[in-house]
VODOLUM-50702 format. One record per residue: x negated, z negated, y negated of N, C-alpha, C, O in turn; residue in three letters. Coordinates in pm, whole numbers, padded with zeros to 5 digits, always signed. Example, Ala and Ser with C-alpha at 12.3 -4.5 7.8 and 13.67 -1.06 7.14 Angstrom:
-01319-00780+00569-01230-00780+00450-01320-00780+00330-01424-00846+00332ALA/-01285-00708+00225-01367-00714+00106-01290-00787-00003-01341-00804-00114SER/
//
This chain:
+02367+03831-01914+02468+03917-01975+02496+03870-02117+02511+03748-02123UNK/+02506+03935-02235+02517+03901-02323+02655+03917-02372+02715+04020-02343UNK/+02719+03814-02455+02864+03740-02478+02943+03849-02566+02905+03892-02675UNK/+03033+03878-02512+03139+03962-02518+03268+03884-02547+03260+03763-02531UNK/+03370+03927-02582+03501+03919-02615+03599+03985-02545+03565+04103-02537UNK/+03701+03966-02492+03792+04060-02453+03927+04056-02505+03985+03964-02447UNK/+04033+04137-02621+04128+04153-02624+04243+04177-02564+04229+04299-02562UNK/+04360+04158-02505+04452+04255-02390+04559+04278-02510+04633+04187-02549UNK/+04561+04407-02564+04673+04427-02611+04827+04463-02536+04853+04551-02455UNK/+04920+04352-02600+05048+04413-02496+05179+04433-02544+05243+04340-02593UNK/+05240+04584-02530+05388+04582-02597+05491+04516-02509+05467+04529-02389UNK/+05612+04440-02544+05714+04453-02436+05793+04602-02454+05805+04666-02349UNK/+05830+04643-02537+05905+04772-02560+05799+04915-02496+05691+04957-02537UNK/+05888+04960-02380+05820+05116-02335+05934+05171-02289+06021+05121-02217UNK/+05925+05309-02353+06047+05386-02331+06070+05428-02164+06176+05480-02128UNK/+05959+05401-02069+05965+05395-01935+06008+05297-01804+06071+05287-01698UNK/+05921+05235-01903+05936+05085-01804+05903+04962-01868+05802+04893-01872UNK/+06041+04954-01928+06092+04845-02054+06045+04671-01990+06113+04632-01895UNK/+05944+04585-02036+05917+04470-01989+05832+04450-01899+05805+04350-01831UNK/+05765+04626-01907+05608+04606-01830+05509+04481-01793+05454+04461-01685UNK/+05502+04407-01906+05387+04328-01893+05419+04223-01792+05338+04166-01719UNK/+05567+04200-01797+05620+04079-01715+05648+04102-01615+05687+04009-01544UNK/+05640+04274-01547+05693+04288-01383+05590+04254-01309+05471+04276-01329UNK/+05649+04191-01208+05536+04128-01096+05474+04238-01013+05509+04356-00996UNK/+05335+04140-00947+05259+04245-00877+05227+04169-00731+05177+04058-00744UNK/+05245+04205-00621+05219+04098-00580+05218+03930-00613+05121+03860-00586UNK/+05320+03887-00666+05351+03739-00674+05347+03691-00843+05409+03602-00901UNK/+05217+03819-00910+05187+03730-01039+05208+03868-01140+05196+03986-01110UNK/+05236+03817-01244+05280+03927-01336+05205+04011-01376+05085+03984-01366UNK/+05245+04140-01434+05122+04213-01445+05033+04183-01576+04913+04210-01568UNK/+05073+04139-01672+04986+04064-01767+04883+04003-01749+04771+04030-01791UNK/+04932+03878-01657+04866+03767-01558+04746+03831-01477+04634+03781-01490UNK/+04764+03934-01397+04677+04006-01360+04521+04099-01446+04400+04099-01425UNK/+04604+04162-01537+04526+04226-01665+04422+04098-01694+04303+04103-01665UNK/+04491+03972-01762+04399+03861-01801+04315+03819-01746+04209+03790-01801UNK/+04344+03797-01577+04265+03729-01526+04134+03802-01453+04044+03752-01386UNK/+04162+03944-01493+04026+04000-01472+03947+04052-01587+03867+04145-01579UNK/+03978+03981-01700+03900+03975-01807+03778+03824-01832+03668+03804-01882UNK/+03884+03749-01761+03814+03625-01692+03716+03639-01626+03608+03601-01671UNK/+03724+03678-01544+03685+03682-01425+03523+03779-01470+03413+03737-01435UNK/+03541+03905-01550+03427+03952-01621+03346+03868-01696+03257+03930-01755UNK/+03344+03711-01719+03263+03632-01830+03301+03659-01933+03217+03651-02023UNK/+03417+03695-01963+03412+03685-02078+03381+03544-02224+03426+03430-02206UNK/+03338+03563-02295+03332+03404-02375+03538+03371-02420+03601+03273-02378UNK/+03588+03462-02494+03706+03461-02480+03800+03549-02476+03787+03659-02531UNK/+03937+03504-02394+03995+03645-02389+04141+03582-02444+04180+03469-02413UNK/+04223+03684-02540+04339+03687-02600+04389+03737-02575+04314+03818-02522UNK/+04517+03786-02558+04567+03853-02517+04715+03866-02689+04793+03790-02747UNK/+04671+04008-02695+04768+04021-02877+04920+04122-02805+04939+04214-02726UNK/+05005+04026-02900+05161+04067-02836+05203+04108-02942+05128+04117-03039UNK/+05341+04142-02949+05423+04154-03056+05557+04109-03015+05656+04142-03079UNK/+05565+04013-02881+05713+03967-02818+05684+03822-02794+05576+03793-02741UNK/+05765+03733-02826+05793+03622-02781+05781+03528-02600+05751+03415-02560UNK/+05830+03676-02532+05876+03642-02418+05710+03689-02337+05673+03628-02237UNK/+05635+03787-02392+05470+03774-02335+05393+03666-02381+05298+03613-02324UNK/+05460+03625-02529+05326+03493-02565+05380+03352-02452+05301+03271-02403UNK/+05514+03354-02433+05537+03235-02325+05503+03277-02199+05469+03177-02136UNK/+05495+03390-02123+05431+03444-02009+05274+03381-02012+05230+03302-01929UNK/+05211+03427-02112+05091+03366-02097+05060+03258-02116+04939+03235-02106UNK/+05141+03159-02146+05096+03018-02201+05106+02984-02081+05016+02910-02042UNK/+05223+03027-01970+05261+02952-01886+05119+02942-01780+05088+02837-01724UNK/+05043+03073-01765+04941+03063-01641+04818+03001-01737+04701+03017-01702UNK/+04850+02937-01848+04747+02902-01922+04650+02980-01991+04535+02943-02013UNK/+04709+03117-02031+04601+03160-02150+04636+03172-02273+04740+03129-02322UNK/+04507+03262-02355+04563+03259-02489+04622+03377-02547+04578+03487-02513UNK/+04716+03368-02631+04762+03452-02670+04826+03393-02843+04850+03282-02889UNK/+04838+03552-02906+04828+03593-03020+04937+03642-03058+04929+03764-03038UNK/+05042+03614-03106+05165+03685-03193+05114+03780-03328+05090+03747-03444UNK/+05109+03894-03269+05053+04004-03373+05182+04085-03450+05300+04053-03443UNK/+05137+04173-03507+05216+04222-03633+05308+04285-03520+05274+04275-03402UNK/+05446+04360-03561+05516+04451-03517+05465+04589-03599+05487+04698-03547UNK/+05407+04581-03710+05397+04727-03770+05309+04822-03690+05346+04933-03652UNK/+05189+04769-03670+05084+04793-03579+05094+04964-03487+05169+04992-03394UNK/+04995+05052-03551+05070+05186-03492+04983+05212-03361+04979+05325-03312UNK/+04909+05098-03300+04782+05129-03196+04784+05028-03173+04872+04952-03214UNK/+04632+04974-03059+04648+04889-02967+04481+04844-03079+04420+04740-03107UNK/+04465+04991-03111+04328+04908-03176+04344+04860-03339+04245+04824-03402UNK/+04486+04865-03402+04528+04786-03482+04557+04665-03450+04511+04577-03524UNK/+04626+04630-03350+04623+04517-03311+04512+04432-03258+04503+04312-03285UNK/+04436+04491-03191+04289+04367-03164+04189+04387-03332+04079+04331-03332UNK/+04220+04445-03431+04150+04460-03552+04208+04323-03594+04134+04230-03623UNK/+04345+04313-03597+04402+04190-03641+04343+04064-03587+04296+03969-03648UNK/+04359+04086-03442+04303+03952-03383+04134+03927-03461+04109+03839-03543UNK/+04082+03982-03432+03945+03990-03441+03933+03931-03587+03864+03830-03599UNK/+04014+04002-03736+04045+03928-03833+04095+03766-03805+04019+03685-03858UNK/+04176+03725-03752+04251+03614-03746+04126+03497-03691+04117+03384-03738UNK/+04055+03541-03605+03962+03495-03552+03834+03463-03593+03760+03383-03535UNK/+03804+03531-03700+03677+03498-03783+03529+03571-03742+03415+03550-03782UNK/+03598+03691-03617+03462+03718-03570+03362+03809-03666+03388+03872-03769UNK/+03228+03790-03590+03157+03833-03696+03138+03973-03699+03201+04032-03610UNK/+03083+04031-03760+03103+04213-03776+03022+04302-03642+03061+04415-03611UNK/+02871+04214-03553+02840+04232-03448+02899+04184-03329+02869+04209-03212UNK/+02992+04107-03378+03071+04068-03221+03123+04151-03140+03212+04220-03187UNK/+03086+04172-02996+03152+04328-02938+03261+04242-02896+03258+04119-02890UNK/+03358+04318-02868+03499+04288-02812+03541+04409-02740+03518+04523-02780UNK/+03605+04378-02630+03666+04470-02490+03782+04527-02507+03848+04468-02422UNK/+03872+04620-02570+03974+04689-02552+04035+04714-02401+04019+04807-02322UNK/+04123+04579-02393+04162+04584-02172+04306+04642-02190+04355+04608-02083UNK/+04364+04680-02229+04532+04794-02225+04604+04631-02134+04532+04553-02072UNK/+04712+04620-02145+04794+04545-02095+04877+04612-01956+04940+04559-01865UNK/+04851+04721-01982+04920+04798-01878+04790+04859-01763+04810+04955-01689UNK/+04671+04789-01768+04520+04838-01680+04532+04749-01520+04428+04771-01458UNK/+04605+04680-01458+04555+04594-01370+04458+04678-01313+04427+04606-01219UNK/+04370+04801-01299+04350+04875-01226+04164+04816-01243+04070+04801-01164UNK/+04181+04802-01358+04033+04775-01469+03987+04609-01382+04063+04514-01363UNK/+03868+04619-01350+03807+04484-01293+03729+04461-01353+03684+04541-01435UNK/+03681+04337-01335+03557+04263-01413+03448+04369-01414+03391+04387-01522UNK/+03413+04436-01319+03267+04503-01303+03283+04604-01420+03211+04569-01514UNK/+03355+04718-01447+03383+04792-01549+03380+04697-01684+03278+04717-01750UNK/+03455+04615-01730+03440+04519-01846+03356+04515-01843+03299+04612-01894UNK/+03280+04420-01791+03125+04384-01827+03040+04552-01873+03008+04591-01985UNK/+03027+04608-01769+02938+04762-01726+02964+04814-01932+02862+04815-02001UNK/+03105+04851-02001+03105+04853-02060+03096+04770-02208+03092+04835-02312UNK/+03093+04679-02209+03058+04563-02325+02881+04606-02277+02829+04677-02363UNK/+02823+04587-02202+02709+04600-02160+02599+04702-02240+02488+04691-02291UNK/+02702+04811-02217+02656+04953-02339+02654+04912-02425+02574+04821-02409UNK/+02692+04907-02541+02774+04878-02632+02623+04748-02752+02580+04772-02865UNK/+02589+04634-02665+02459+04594-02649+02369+04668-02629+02264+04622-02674UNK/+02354+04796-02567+02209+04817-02510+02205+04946-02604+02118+05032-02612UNK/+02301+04936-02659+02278+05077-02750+02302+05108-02900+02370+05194-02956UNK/+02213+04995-02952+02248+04958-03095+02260+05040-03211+02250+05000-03327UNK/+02295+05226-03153+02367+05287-03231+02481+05369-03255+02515+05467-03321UNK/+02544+05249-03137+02654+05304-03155+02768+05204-03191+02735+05086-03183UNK/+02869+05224-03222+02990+05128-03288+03070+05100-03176+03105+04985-03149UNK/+03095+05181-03122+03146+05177-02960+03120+05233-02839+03050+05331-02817UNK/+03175+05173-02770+03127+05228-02606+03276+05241-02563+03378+05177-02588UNK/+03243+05365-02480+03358+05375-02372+03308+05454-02270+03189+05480-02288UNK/+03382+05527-02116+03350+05570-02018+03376+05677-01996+03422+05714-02104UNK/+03382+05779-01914+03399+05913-01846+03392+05886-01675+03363+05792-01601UNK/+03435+06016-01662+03402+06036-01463+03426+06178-01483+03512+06214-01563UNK/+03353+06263-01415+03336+06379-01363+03464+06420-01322+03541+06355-01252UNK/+03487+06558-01381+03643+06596-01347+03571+06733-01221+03472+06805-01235UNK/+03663+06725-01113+03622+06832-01003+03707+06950-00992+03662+07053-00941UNK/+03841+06943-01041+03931+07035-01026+03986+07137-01188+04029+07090-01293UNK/+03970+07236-01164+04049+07319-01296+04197+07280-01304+04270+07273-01403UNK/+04216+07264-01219+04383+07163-01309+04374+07067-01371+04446+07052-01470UNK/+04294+06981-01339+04237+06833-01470+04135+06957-01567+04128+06945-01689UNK/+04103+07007-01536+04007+07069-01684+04076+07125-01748+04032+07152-01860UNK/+04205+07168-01718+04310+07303-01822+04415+07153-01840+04490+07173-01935UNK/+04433+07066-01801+04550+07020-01810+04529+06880-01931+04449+06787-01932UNK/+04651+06924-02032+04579+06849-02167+04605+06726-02178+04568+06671-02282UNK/+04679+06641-02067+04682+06534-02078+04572+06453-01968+04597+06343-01919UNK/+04447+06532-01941+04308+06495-01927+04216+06469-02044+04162+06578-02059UNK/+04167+06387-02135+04103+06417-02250+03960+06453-02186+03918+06381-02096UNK/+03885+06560-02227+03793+06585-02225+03670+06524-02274+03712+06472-02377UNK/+03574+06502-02270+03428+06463-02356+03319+06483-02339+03261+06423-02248UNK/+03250+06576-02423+03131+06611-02426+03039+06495-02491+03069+06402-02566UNK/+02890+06542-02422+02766+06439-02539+02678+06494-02546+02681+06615-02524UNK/+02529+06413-02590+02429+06453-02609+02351+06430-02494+02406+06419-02384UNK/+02185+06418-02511+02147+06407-02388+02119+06293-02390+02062+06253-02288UNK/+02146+06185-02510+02123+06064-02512+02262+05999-02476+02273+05879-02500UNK/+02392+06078-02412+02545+06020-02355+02580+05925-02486+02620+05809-02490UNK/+02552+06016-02588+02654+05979-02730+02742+06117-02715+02717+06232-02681UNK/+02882+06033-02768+02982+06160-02777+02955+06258-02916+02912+06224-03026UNK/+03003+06404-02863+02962+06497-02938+03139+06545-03024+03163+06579-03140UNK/+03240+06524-02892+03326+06556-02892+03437+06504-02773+03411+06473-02657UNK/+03561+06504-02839+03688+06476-02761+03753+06581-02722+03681+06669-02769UNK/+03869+06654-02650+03964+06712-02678+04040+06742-02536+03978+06755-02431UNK/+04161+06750-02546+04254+06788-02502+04227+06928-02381+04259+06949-02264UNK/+04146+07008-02497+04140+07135-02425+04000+07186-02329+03915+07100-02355UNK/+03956+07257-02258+03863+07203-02203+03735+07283-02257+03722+07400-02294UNK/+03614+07141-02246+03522+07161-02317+03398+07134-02234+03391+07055-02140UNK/+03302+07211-02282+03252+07334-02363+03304+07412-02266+03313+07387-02146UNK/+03365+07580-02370+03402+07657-02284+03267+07787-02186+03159+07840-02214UNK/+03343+07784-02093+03208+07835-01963+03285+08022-02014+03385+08073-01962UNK/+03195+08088-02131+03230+08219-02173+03266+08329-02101+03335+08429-02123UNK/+03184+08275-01981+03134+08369-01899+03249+08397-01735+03284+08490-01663UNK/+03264+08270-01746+03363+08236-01627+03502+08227-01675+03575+08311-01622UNK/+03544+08171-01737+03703+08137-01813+03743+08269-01894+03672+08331-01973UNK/+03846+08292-01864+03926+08424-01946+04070+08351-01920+04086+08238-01874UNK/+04190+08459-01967+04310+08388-02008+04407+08423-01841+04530+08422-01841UNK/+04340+08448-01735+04361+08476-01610+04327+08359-01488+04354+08354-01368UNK/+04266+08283-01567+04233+08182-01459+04332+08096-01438+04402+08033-01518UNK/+04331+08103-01278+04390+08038-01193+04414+07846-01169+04342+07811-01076UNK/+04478+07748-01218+04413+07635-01183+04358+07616-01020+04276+07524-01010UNK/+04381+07669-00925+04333+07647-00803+04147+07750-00780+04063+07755-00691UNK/+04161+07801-00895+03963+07870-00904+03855+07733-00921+03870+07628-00984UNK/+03758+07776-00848+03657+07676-00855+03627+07656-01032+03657+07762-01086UNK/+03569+07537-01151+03538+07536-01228+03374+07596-01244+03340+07633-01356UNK/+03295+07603-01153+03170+07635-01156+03085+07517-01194+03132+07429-01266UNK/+02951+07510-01143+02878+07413-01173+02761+07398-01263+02676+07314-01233UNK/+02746+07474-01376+02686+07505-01476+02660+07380-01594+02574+07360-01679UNK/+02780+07312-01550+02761+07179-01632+02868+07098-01591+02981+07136-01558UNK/+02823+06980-01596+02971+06856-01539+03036+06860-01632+02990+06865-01746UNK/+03156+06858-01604+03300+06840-01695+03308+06690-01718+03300+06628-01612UNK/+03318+06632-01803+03388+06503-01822+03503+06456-01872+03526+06471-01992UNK/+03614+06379-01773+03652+06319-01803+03698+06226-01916+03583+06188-01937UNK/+03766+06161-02002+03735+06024-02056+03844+05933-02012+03965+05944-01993UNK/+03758+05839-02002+03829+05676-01942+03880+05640-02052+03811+05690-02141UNK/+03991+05562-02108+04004+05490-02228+04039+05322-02189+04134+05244-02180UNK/+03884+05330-02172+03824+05187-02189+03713+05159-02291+03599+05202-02276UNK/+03756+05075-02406+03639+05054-02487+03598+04929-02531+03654+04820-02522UNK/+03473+04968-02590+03396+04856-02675+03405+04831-02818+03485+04925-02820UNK/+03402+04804-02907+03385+04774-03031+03311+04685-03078+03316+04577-03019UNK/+03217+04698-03199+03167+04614-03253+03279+04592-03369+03351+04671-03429UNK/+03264+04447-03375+03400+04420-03458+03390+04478-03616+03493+04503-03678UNK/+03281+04495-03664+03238+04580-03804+03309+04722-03822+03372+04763-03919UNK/+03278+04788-03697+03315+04947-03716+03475+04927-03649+03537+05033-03664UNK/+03566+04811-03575+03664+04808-03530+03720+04827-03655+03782+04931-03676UNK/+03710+04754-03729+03752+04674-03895+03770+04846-03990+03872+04894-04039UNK/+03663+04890-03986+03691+05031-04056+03733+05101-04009+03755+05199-04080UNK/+03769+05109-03892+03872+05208-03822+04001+05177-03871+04085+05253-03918UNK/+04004+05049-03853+04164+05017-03878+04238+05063-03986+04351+05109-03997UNK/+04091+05024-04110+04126+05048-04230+04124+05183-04294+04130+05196-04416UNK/+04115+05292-04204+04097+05426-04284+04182+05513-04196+04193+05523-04074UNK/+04256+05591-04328+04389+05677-04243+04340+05793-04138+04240+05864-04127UNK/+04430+05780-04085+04336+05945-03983+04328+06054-03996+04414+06135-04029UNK/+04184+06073-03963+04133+06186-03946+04224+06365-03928+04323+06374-03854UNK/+04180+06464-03990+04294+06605-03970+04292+06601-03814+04397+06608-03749UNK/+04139+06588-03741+04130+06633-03591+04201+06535-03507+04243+06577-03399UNK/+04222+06410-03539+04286+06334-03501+04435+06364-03446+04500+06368-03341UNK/+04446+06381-03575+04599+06420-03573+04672+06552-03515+04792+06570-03499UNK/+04519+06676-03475+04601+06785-03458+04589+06710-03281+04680+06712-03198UNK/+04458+06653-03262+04434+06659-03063+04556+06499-03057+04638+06497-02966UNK/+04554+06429-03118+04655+06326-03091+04542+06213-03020+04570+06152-02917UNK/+04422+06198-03086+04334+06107-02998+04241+06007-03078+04137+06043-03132UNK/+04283+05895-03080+04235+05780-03210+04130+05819-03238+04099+05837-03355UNK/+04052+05841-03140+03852+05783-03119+03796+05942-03197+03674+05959-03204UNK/+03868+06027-03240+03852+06131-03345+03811+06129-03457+03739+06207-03519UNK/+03896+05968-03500+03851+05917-03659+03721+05860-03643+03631+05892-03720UNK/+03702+05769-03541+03592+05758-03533+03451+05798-03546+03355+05738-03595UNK/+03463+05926-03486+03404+06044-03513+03389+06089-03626+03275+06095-03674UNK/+03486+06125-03689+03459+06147-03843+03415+06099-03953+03375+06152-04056UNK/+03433+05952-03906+03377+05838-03998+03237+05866-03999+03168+05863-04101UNK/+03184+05901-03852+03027+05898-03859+02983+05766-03709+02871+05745-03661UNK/+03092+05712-03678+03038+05609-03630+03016+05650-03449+03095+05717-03382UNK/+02908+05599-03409+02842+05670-03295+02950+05583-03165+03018+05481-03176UNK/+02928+05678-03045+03032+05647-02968+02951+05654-02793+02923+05761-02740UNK/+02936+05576-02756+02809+05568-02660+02925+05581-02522+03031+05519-02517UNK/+02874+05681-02416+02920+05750-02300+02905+05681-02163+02799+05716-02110UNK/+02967+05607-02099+02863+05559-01973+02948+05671-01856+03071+05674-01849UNK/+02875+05739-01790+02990+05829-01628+02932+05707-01554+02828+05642-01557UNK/+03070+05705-01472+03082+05660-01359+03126+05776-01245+03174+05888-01261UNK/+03086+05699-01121+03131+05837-01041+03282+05871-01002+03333+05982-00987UNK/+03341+05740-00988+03473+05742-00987+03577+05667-01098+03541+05565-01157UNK/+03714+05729-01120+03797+05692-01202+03913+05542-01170+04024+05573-01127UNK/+03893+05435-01185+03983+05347-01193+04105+05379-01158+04128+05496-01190UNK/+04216+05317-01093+04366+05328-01063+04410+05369-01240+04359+05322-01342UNK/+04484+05439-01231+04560+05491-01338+04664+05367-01374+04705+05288-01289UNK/+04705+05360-01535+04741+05280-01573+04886+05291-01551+04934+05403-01531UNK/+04997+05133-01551+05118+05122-01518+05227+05216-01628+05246+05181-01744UNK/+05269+05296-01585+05369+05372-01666+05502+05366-01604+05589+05321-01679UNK/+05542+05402-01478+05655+05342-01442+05658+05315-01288+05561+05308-01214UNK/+05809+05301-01251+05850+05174-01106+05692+05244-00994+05616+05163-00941UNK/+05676+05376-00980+05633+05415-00861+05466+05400-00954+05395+05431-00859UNK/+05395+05382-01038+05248+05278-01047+05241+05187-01030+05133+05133-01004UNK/+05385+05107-01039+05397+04974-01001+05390+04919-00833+05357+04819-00770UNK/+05442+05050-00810+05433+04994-00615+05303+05047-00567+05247+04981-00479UNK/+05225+05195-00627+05105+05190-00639+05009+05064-00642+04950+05006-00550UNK/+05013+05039-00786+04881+04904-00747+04919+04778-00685+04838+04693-00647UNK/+05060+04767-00676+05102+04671-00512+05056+04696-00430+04990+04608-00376UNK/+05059+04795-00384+05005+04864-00227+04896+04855-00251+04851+04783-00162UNK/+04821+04880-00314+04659+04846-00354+04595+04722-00329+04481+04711-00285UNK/+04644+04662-00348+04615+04520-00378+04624+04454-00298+04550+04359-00278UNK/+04773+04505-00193+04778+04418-00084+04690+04443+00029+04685+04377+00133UNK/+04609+04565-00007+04470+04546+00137+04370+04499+00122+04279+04515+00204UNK/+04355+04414-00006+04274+04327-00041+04279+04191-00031+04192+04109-00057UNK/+04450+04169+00030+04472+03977+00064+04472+04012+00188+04484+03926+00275UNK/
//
């Protein structure tokens, strides 16, 4: 396997569930958890970038590392741009975008994606998809959509659902109608890769118009030019911690695994 990086970016402030990173999950915090399956993927090193006092002592305590990052920071991929600056890495170094709020994300996915990312030396980043089965995830815009090529480079992001089926979709459809099978719908996972070169110019260039109208970082990306490599999986990861009832979610999860 070739040497990867993994970032965990983490806020304490969420207008949901204020001190996320520090609520426990079964016994160990959810931070603690996030980290230690970045570990656990090989990573060469994993940081974990804060902007609170009370997560950089969370992590010292189970012994990892962590990073007191900016407060200005309007993203998660401003903040591992910083680290990655602070750190000296070099412009091919890939590094893992792990959300602080993912316990859901395991080593096998980390790796699977840093993995791309290597094997596909034209693209700047890697991230994932899964097959969407239902017209309520295909009409519903807080699914991001993603199309590619036939080489599973992205073509496109969006909100709304893509490519439209002309023939089948009119302004009458039902979300409970079959989508038809003419082409797989995808999903997108927001799990990524970065090569720390094209991380660096992302950071540094304001965003994109499409960006800003779909509300979806990896747009600028796109616009920049910089290639964005697709892996499907067949299934989608536990959804990330947003509030009390994901929290007893990936408890209950977890506990049929001790």
């Amino acid at each position: 396997m070739n040497t990867f990086k993994v970032v965990v970016p983490s806020r304490y402030g969420s207008s949901r569930l204020p001190g996320k990173p520090l609520l426990q999950i079964a016994g160990k915090s959810m931070i603690q958890r996030v980290y230690e399956n970045a570990v656990t993927a090989g990573a060469a090193e994993v940081v974990a970038a804060t902007d609170d006092e009370r997560i950089v002592a969370e992590i010292e305590r189970f012994g990892g590392n962590a990073m007191l990052t900016s407060t200005a920071h309007r993203s998660g991929t401003d903040r591992i741009a910083e680290v990655a600056t602070r750190q000296n890495w070099s412009p091919d170094t890939v590094v893992v975008n792990l959300q602080g709020d993912e316990p859901g994300i395991g080593a096998t996915l980390i790796q699977q994606v840093a993995l791309a990312l290597h094997e596909h030396p034209e693209a700047g980043i890697a991230t994932m998809a899964t097959p969407i089965g239902s017209a309520a995830d295909l009409f519903n815009p807080n699914v991001v959509k993603v199309i590619c090529n036939n080489k599973n480079m992205a073509l496109y992001f969006s909100r709304a659902p893509i490519p439209w089926n002309r023939d089948l979709f009119d302004s009458n459809l039902l979300v409970n109608q079959e989508i038809g099978t003419a082409h797989q719908y995808l999903r997108h996972l927001g799990l990524y890769a970065y090569r720390v070169g094209a991380l660096q110019q992302i950071s540094t260039t304001p965003p994109s118009s499409i960006e800003l109208l779909e509300s979806l970082e990896q747009l600028r990306a796109m616009s920049m030019g910089i290639g964005i490599h697709v892996t499907t999986i067949a299934e989608a990861p536990g959804h990330g911690v947003d509030t009390m009832d994901d929290l007893k979610r990936v408890e209950n999860s977890l506990s049929k695994f001790q």
